[in-house]
C-alpha positions in Angstrom: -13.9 35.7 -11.3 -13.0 37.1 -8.1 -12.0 34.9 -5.2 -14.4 35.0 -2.0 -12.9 33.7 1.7 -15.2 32.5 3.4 -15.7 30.1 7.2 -17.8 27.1 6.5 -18.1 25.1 9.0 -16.9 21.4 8.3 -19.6 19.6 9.4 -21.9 21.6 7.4 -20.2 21.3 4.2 -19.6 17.2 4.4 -23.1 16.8 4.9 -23.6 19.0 1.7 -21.1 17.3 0.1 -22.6 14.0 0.9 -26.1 15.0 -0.2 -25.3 16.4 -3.4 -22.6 13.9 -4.3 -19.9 16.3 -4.8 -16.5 15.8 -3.6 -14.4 19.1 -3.6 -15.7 22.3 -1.7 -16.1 24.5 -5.2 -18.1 22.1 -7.0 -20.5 21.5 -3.4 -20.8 25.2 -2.9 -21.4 26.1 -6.9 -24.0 22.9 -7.0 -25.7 24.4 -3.7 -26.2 27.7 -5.0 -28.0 26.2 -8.2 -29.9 24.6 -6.4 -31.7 27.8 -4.2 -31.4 29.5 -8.0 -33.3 26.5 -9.6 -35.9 26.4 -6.2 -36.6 30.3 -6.6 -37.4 29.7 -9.9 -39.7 26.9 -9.1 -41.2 28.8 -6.1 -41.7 32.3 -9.0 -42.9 29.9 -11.4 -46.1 27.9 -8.6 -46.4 32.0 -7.4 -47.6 32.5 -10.6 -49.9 29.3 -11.4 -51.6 30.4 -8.0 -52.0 34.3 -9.1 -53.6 32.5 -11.7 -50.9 32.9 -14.8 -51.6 30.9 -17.9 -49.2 29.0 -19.9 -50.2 27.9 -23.7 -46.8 26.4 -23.9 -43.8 24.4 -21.6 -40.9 24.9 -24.1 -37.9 22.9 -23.0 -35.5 25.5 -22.6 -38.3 27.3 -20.3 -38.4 23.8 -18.3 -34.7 24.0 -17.9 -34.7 26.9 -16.0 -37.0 26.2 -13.3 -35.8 22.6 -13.1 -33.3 21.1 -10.5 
């Protein structure tokens, strides 16, 4: 896995850190980028309810993916 350097500004990542209960900077910023994953997936999956998409089934591996 290839390392990334990156400026984060403090503030900005104890506040993340205190909102998703994490406590080094890897796990906040691996935690934060599941959660925009999980929230696209929830935004694609309403998109398509609204377009008018039918679902005969909610399996629970296809729940897991659009859950946070």
């Amino acid at each position: 896995m290839p390392k990334t350097l990156v400026d984060i500004p403090e503030a900005t990542l104890a506040l993340a850190q205190r909102n998703l209960g994490t406590t080094t900077k890897r796990e906040t910023i691996e935690r934060a980028l599941e959660a925009v994953n999980a929230t696209a997936a929830q935004l694609a999956l309403l998109d398509s309810i609204t377009d008018g998409a039918e679902f005969a089934t909610f399996t629970p591996e296809f729940l897991a993916t659009v859950r946070h």
